[in-house]
Every structure is written in structure tokens, then in C-alpha cells.
N, C-alpha and C positions, 0 to 999 in steps of 0.2 A: 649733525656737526662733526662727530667723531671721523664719518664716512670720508668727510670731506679733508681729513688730516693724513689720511693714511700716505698722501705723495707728499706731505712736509717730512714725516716720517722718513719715508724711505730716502727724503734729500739729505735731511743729518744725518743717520748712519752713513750711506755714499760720502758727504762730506767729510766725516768723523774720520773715518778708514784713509780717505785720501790725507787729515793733516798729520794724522798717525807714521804715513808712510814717508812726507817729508820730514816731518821733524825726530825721525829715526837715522837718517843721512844727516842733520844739520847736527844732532846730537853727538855723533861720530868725531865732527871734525871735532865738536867742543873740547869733548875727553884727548884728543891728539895734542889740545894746546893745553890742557891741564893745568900745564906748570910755566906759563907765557900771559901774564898778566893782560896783556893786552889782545884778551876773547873777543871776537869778532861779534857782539852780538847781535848786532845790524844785522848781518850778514847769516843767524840764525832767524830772527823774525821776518826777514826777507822772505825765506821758504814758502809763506803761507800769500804770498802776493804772486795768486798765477797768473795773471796778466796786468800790464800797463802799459799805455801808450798816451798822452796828454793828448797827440796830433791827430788821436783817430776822431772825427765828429760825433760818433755817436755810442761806442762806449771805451770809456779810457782806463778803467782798470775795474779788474774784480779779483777781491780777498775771501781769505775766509779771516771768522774773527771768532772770537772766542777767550771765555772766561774762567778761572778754577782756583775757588779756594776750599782750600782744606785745613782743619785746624783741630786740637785738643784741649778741651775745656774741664776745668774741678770749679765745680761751685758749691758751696759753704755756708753756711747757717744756721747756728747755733748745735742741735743736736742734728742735720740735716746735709747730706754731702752725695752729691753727684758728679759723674764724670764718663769723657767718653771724646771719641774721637768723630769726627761728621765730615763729610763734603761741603760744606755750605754752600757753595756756587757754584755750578759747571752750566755754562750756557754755551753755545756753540751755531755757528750759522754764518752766513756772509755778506759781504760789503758792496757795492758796487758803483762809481760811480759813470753816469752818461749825460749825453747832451752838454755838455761840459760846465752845465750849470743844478745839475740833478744827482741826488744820493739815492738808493735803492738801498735799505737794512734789513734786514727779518734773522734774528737768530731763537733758537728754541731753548726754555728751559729743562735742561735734562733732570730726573729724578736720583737723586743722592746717590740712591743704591741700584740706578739702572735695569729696575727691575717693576715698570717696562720702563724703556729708556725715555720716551717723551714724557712731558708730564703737562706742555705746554708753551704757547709762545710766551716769552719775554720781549722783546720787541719787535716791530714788524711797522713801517713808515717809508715815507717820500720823503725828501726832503728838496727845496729849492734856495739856490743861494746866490747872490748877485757877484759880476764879477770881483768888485771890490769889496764882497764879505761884509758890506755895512748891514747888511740884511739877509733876513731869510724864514724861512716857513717849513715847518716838517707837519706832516697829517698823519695816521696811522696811530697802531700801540705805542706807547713812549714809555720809560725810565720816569716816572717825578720828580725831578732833578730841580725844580722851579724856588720853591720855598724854605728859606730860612739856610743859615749856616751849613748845619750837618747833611738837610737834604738836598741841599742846591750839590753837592759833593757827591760825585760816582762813586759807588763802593769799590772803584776800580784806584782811587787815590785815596779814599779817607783813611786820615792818620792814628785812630785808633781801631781796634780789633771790632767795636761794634758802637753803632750810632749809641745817643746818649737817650735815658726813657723817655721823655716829653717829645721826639720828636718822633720817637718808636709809637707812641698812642694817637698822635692827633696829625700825623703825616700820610696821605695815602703811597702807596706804591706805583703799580703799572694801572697806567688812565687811556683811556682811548679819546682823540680828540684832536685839534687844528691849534700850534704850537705857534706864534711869532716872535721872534727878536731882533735885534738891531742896536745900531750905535750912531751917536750921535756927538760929536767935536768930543770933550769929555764923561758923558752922559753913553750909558747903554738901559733899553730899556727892554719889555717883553710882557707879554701878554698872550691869556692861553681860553683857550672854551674846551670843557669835557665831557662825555658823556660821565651821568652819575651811577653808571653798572660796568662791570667788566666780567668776561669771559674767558675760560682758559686761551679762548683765540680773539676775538675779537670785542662785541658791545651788540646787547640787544635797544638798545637808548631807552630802558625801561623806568629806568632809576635815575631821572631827572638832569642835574648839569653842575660843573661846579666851572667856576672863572679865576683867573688869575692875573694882576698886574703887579709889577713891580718895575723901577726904577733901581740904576744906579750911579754913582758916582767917582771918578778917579781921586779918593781923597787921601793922600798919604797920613797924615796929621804929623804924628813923632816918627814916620818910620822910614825909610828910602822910597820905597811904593807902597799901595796901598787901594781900597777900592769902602766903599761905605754902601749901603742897599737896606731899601725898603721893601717889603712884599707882601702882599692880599691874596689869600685867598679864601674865597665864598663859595661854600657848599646850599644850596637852595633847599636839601630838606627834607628830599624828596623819601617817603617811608620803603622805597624798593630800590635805592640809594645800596649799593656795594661796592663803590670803588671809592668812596672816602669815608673818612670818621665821620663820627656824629658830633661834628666841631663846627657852626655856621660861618664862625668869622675868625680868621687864622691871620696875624698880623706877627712878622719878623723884619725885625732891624737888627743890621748884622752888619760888624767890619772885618774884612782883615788884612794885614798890615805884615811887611816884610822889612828887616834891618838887619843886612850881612846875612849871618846865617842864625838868629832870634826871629821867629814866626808869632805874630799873637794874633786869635782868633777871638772875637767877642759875639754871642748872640742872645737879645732879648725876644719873644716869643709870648703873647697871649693868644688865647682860644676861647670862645664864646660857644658853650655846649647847647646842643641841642636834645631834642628825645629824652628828658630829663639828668642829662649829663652837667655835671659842674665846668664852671670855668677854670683855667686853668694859667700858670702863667708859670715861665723858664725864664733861667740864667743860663747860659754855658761860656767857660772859658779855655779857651785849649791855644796854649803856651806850645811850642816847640820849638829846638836848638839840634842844628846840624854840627857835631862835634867831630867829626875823621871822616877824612877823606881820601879816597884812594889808597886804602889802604889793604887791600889783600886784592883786589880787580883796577883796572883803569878806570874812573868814572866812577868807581862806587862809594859811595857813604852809608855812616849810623846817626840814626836822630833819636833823642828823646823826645819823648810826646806826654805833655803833663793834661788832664785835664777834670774842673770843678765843675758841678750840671747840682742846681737846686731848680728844685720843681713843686710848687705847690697849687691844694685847689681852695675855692672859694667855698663848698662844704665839701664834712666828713665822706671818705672814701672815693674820693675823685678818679687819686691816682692807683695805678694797676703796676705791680709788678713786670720789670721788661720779661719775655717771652721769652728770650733765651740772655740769659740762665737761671736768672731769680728765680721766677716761676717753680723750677725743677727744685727748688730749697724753700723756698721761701712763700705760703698762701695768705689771703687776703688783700685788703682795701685798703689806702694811706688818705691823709691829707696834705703830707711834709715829707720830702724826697730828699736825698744828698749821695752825691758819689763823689767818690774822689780817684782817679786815674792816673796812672805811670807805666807808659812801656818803651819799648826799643823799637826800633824800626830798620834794617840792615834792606836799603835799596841794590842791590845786583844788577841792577838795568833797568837803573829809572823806576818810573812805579809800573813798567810791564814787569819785574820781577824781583818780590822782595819778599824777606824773611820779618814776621813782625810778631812782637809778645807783649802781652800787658797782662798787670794786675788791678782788679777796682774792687775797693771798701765801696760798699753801699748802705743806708740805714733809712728804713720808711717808720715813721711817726704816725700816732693815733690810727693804727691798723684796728682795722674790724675784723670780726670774725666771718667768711661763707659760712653760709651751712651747712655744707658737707667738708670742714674743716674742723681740725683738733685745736684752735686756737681757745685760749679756756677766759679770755677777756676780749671786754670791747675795746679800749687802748689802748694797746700795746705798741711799742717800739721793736720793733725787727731789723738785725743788720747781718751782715754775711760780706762775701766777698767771690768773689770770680779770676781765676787763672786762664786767659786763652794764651795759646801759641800756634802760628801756623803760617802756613807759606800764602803769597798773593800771586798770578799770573795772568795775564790777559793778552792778547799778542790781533 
């Protein structure tokens, strides 16, 4: 397998080096307008688009594309405090579309600290889409973008620093498998088959299957627009199963709703465990208000972004502290989850480039002790809190 990576290798560094080298020239001109509100940013994300032609029949453009967040995180916990600065994201690779109905994607996820630089693909798919975009089919590695609020959201737009717990434990990530969606008069729908293993590259289909349908709807209710969604997803079970949780039945109903510049997001969320895992069942609300605009760049704005996530399970110690940061403060089992969330969000260009901070209070109920934890009771309450900061990019 490894053998077989060493030319995706040598394609991203080749690639790397070459958006390095435009976006050292598009960077140029930026610092020349400085002080000229009206940056040309188009015309810096433009650089990385080395060919286009709509009229050639058989390939009409190819990108590179690519990902980078970096940010500084203090998390906090009673007598318990951690901190530290991380890459979080850098993925990188390119776009390509042909036949003038076909997408060609594969980008790689690079390793934090580049040392080695690959660490694996992040995505890698086809895609086919009809002239009128009422439809289409992607096959390949994918993004999990499919289910519920937070994870139907690219990390490349979501309005907080980090997804909310419940969707962090029983959401899988990168799936291998045959993607379709479509729309229909008010109605868009979609539906997914995946294998249930994944590999740094691709899928051995050892690890059974999970399915996806969902449904949506254009429903404003109180808001200017608005969209309402139902979605399934069913993991089979399978014990060599690694590309999802051990959740069999994943059910979210989600709206969210736009008036002026007030955004409100709603999402309910049960999960049916398996391998003797508890069920589990979320609330998440995420409120946000665009308040200034254009106010230091042309086009740019600050948003607040508030958001409330309770999360509980059906028995003791269901729920797991999220991964990053709790973890790093905070050990043991819950039943009773609650966070509470406020940050800023300073867009610079759109969500290809923005500055974002938040703070979340968190407190888990009737915590147990691991056994290789200093916890000195079986019910404890535990609460802390999390400071990220950090820049968003993707181009």
C-alpha cells in the first residue's frame, strides 16, 4: 500500500511548491494595496486556478485546492490546564473538472508537523452532475458531510472553532463509498452506501456497510429562507467495522433559518448503540448575528456565533469527553453533558478567509472514574472550559 503512494507524494510536494510560488506573487500585490480597501481577493484566489476553458470538450479547468487551519487553544479544569498552539488542517491537492459533466478531486491530508509530510488521503472521488445540477453522484473517499446539522457543515464554513460532543462521538469522518443527491421542485434529497472500513487511502470492504437517506425541505417557518432535513444513518454492525461509530441507528432532524443578518440553527440527534454502547440523544442550538460590515476590507464582516449542545445517555457513562480539549483536562465517563458557546467570527473573504475565536464552559454529570484515573468518586460533576483562537483558509 505505502509503495503504491510514494507518486501521490511526490504530486503534493510538486504541487505544494508550485502554490507556494503563486501565492508569493498574488501576496505582493496584496501588501501594495495595504492601505486600498478595496483588495482584490478574487484576483489573489485566482492564482491557484492554472487552467480554464468551459469550451474545451474534454477538460475545462484544473485547480489546486487546499486547506489550513491553525489555531491556539487553553483548556481548563478545575486543578487541570493545558495549552498549546496546533495546525489542525492542512490538506492540499487538486480539482479538476472534464467532460463537461465530470469532477476529478484527490487532495492529501498533510501531517501537522510535516514530518513526514503525508499522512494520508483526505479525499479522493468522481464526481458526475447533470447539466441542470438537479443531480449527481460522487464515488471515491468522501468528507461525511451527510448527517445532522453540525456534520452536514464543512469544517471549511462551520461557525464555531470545533463541532459540538455528540456529534464528535457518534459521526463518522472520511467513508469510502457511492454518494447521490438531487432536488426536486421544493424537496432535495440524498442517499449514500459505504464501505464499513477505511484506510489511510482507500477501503479493504472488510468492515461491512453503512447507508444513508435523508430528505429535505425548503421551509422558512418565521425566517426570510430557510431549509428543515431529516436524516438516517445505519451502520450494520459489522465487528471489523472502522469507519463509523458503534451507533446502529443515527437519526437527525435539523433546521436552519435565515432573517436579515439573525441566523438560527436547530438540531435534534438520537443514536441507537451498539457493541454494548448506550444510546444517546442531542440538542444543539447555534444562534448567530452578523453585526459590521465592511468595515476595515470591502465585503468583509464580524459575526457573533452563540451556541447551547446538551447531550445525554440512556445509562451511566455513555458520554466521552470531546477529544480535543476536554480530554487534555478533563478524564472519565458522563451521563449529562452541557456546553455553552460564544465567539467572533471576522470573515476577510468570505469563509475562504477568516479570523475566528470562541470560548465554551462545559460541565459532564455523574462522571465515573477509568481505572487509570485519579478520579476519587463514582459521581462526580466535572466542568472546565476551552479558549480557541485561530485563523480559517481554504482557497
Amino acid at each position: 500500500m505505502r509503495t503504491q503512494t510514494l507518486p501521490i507524494i511526490q504530486t503534493v510536494l510538486f504541487t505544494f511548491l508550485m502554490v507556494v510560488f503563486f501565492h508569493v506573487n498574488a501576496w505582493a500585490d496584496f501588501h501594495k494595496k495595504a492601505n486600498d480597501s478595496q483588495v482584490d481577493f478574487a484576483t489573489i484566489w485566482d492564482t491557484v486556478k492554472l487552467y480554464s476553458d468551459k469550451d474545451n470538450p474534454y477538460i475545462q479547468s484544473f485547480s489546486l485546492v487546499g486547506r489550513y487551519h491553525g489555531q491556539y487553544w487553553i483548556a481548563d479544569s478545575e486543578n487541570n490546564r493545558a495549552e498549546k498552539w496546533e495546525n489542525r488542517r492542512m490538506y492540499f491537492g487538486f480539482n479538476s473538472k472534464f467532460s463537461q459533466q465530470f469532477t476529478l478531486e484527490i487532495q492529501a491530508n498533510l501531517n501537522d508537523d510535516l514530518n513526514p509530510v503525508y499522512k494520508g488521503l483526505y479525499d479522493a472521488f468522481v464526481k458526475w452532475e447533470t447539466p441542470d445540477k438537479d443531480f449527481a453522484g460522487s464515488v471515491g473517499r468522501l468528507d461525511y458531510v451527510f448527517t445532522g446539522m453540525e456534520r452536514s457543515t464543512s469544517s471549511k464554513k462551520i461557525k464555531t472553532m470545533e463541532r459540538a460532543l455528540l456529534v464528535n462521538q457518534i459521526m463518522p469522518g472520511e467513508v469510502f463509498g457511492l454518494y447521490l443527491e438531487g432536488k426536486l421542485d421544493h424537496f432535495s434529497y440524498q442517499t449514500g452506501l459505504f464501505s464499513g472500513s477505511i484506510e489511510d487511502e482507500l477501503t479493504d470492504f472488510k468492515g461491512g456497510f453503512g447507508a444513508l437517506v435523508g430528505v429535505a425541505h425548503n421551509a422558512p417557518l418565521y425566517y426570510d429562507k430557510g431549509t428543515i432535513h431529516l436524516d438516517y444513518l445505519y451502520n450494520n454492525g459489522n465487528t471489523d467495522n472502522n469507519a463509523f461509530k458503534p451507533y446502529k441507528h443515527i437519526v437527525s432532524l435539523w433546521h436552519q433559518g435565515q432573517k436579515g443578518n439573525l441566523g438560527v440553527d436547530l438540531d435534534i440527534t438520537t443514536a441507537t448503540g451498539t457493541e454494548g454502547k448506550s444510546d444517546l440523544f442531542g440538542i444543539t442550538i447555534l444562534p448567530t448575528y452578523d453585526f459590521a460590515r465592511n468595515l476595515i476590507l470591502s465585503g468583509d464582516k464580524i459575526q457573533l456565533a452563540m451556541r447551547y449542545h446538551h447531550a445525554s445517555s440512556s445509562d451511566a457513562s455513555g458520554l466521552v469527553f470531546n477529544k480535543r480539549y476536554e480530554q487534555k483536562v478533563a478524564v472519565g465517563k458522563g451521563d449529562s453533558y452541557n456546553s455553552y458557546y460564544i465567539g467572533l467570527n471576522y470573515y476577510i473573504y468570505m469563509q475562504k478567509l477568516k479570523l475566528m475565536t470562541g470560548f465554551e464552559y462545559f460541565d459532564m454529570d455523574g462522571v465515573t472514574a477509568d481505572t487509570d484515573t485519579s478520579l476519587s468518586s463514582s459521581n462526580e460533576s466535572i466542568h472546565g472550559w476551552n479558549f480557541i483562537s485561530g485563523i480559517r483558509l481554504y482557497f
